[in-house]
N, C-alpha and C positions, 0 to 999 in steps of 0.2 A: 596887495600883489595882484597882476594881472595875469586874466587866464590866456593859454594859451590856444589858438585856434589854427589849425588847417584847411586851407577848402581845397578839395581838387575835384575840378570840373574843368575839365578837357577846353578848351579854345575859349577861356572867360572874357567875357567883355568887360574894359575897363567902367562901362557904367553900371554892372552889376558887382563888380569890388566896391566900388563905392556904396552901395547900397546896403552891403553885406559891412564895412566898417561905419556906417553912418548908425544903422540897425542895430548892431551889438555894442556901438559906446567907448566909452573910453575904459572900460574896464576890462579890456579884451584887447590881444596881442593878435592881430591876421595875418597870416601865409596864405599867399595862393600857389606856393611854388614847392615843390620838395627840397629842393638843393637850397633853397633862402633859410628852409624854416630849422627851429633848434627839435630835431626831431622825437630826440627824449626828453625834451618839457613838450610834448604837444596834448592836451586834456582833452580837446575834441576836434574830431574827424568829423566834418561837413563834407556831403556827396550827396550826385544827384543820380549815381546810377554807382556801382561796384564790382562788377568783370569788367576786365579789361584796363581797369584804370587804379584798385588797390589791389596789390601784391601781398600775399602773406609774409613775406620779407620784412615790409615797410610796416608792416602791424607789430612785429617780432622787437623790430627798433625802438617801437613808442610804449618806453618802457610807463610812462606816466600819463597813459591814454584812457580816459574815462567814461568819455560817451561818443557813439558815434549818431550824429544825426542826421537824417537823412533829409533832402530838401523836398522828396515825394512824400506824399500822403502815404502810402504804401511801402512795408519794409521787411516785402520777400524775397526781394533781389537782392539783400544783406544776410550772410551768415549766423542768424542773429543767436542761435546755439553753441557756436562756436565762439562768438567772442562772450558770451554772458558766463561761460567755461573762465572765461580768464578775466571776469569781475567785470566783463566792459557794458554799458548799459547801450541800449538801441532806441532811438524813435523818431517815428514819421511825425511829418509835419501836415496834419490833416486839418483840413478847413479853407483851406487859400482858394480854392475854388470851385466849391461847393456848388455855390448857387450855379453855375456853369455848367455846371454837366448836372444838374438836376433840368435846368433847362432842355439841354442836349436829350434827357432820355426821356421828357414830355414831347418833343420834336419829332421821336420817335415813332413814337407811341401812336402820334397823331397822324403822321402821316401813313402810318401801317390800317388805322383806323378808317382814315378818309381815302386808302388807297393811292396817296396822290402819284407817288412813282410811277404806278400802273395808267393814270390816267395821263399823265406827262409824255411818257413811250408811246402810248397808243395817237394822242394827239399832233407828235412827231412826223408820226407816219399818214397824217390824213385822218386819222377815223376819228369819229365822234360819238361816242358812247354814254347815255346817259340813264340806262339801264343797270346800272352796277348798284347795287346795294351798299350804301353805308352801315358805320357802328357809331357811334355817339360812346362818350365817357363819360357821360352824365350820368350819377348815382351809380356808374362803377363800384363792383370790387376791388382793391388793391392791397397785393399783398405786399410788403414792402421787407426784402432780408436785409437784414445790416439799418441799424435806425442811429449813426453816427453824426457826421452834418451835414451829409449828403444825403441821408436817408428821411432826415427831417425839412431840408429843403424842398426835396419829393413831396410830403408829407404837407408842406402849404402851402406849394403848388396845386395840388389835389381838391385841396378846398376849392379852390372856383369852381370845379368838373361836380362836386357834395359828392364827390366819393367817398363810398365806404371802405375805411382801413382799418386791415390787421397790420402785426408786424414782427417778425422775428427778432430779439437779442438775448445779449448773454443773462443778462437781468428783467423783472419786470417793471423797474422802474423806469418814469417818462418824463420829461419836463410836464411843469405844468400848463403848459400850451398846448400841449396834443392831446390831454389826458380826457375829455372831451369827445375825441375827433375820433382814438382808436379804438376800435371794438373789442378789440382782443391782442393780447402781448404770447408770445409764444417762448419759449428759451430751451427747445429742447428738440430734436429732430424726429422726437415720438409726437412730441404736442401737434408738429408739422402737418402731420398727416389730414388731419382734416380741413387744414387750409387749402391743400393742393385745390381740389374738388370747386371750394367754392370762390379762387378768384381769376377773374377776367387779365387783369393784369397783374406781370409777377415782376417786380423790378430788383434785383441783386445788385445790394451797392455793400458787396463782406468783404473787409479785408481777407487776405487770401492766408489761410493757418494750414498746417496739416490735418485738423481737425473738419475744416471747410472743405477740402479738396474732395472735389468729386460729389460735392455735399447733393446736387440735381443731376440724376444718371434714370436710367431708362425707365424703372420703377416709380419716381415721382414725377415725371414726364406726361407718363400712361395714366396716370392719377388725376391728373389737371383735364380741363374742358379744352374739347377740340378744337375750340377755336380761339381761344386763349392767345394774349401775347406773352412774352416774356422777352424782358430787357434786361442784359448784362451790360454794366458802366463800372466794374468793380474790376474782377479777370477772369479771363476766361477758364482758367481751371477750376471753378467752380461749377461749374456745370462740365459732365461728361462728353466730350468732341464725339464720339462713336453715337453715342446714346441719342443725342442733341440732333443729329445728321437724320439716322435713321428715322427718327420719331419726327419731324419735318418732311420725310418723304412719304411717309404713309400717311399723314394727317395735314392734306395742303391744306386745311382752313387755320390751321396752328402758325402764329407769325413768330415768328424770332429775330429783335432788334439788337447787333452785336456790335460793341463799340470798343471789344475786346478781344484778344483772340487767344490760339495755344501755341503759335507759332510767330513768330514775328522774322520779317526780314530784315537782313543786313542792308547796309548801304547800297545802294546798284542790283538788288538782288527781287526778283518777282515773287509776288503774294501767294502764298499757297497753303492752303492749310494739309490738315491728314483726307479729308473728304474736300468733296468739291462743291461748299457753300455757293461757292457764286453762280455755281449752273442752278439752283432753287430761287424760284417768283417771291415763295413766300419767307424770304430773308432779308433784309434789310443791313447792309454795310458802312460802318464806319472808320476808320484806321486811325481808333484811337486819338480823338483830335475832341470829346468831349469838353475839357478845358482848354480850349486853347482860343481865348478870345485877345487883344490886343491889353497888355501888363500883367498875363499870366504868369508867367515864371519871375515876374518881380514881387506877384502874391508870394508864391511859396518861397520866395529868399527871405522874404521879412515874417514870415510864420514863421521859417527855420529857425530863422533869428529869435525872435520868437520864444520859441522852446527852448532854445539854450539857458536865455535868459533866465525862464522859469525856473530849468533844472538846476541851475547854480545861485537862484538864491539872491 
């Protein structure tokens, strides 16, 4: 018997249908539609976003609904409390494009490093400045939160730089590929503390938990060296918006590379966060475009897929 599948994603192109039925097989029944599909056989809910597009209603209906999976890596934007209440399982679809935003937050890093934004602006205008002090990442500290497959793409990346790495997770287990490379495994936000102090680079690639939230607020901020960067590729609510603001305006040599934010806007709608990021030199912006190279989102349809797969065996 074949399972039954839902996908609702807003305005799908028919060559990502196809991709999504080529990818789960003949073993798998696909709707992309509500009104096509048989709503109380549906086993899994495929989405790539959930305001605005699943109704509690339509949940209420799927009397035979068993997993919903997500086609982001990340799956805070799902109620995942509320339907695990009612037996339904959650999970993201992480790995599809790793190596792309580990890119993206060495991009970063680098050009906060060799200042080149600053030297870009200033070149713009005429001047020519060649008194500026660089930083080098060679034999770096790095601390790395979140050691997933983004964490670990970070992680050898860093080998070309012989950076030295620590790394936060829930466990202290490591493939055996980095086990080598990392100084130190942390799994506990007491252990933390003495990480703060001694790295140059902090890169946060955590899935985003209630337990995570707010995990980097004023007091481990204050902790790190002043001239420290920190790269968020993960979300922004991991680090404190208030905390994060302030402690950048008091400490200009502190860089902060943010590829994430607390606020996002709507359609037609202008950028703003609670503070006013973008008036600070030493910030570095991105709008969330770390993965977004040319057959991104046909990664994560066929991860999704993917997972399904997995989960049913």
């Amino acid at each position: 018997m074949k399972n039954t599948v839902l996908v609702l994603i807003p305005e799908f192109a028919d060559e990502y249908k196809k991709i999504v039925r080529e990818e789960l097989g003949e073993g798998f029944d696909v709707y992309f539609d509500v009104t096509s599909a048989p709503i109380d056989k549906v086993e899994i809910l495929m989405v790539f976003r959930w305001e605005g597009v699943v109704e509690e209603s339509l949940i209420e209906q799927m009397k035979s609904l068993r997993l919903v999976q997500a086609i982001t890596a990340g799956i805070d934007h799902i109620p995942v409390k509320d339907l695990a209440e009612r037996g339904i399982a959650v999970q993201g679809a992480p790995g599809a494009n790793s190596r792309y935003i580990a890119e993206h937050a060495f991009a970063m890093v680098l050009t906060a490093f060799k200042k080149i934004c600053i030297h870009n602006q200033l070149m713009r205008k005429g001047e020519f400045h060649q008194e500026f002090m660089h930083k080098t990442l060679f034999e770096k500290n790095m601390l790395i939160l979140g050691f997933g497959t983004i964490g670990q793409e970070i992680a050898r990346i860093s080998k070309v730089f012989k950076m030295k790495l620590r790394v936060f997770k829930k466990n202290r287990e490591i493939p055996s590929e980095f086990q080598s490379g990392v100084e130190k495994v942390y799994t506990s936000k007491a252990e933390l503390e003495e990480a703060w102090p001694w790295a140059d680079v902090v890169v946060v690639a955590l899935p985003l938990t209630e337990e995570l939230k707010g995990l980097i607020g004023g007091y481990e901020l204050d902790r790190m060296k002043k001239d420290a960067t920190i790269v968020n590729v993960s979300r922004g609510k991991i680090i404190d918006e208030k905390a994060l603001y302030e402690h950048l305006v008091r400490n200009p040599d502190f860089i902060a590379c943010l590829d994430v934010w607390w606020l996002y806007p709507k359609e037609n709608e202008e950028f703003k966060q609670h503070y006013p990021f973008e008036k600070l030199e030493n910030v570095l912006m991105t709008p969330h475009v770390a993965p977004k190279v040319p057959g991104y989102f046909e990664n994560m349809l066929k991860t999704a897929c993917r997972k399904v797969k997995e989960y049913f065996g």
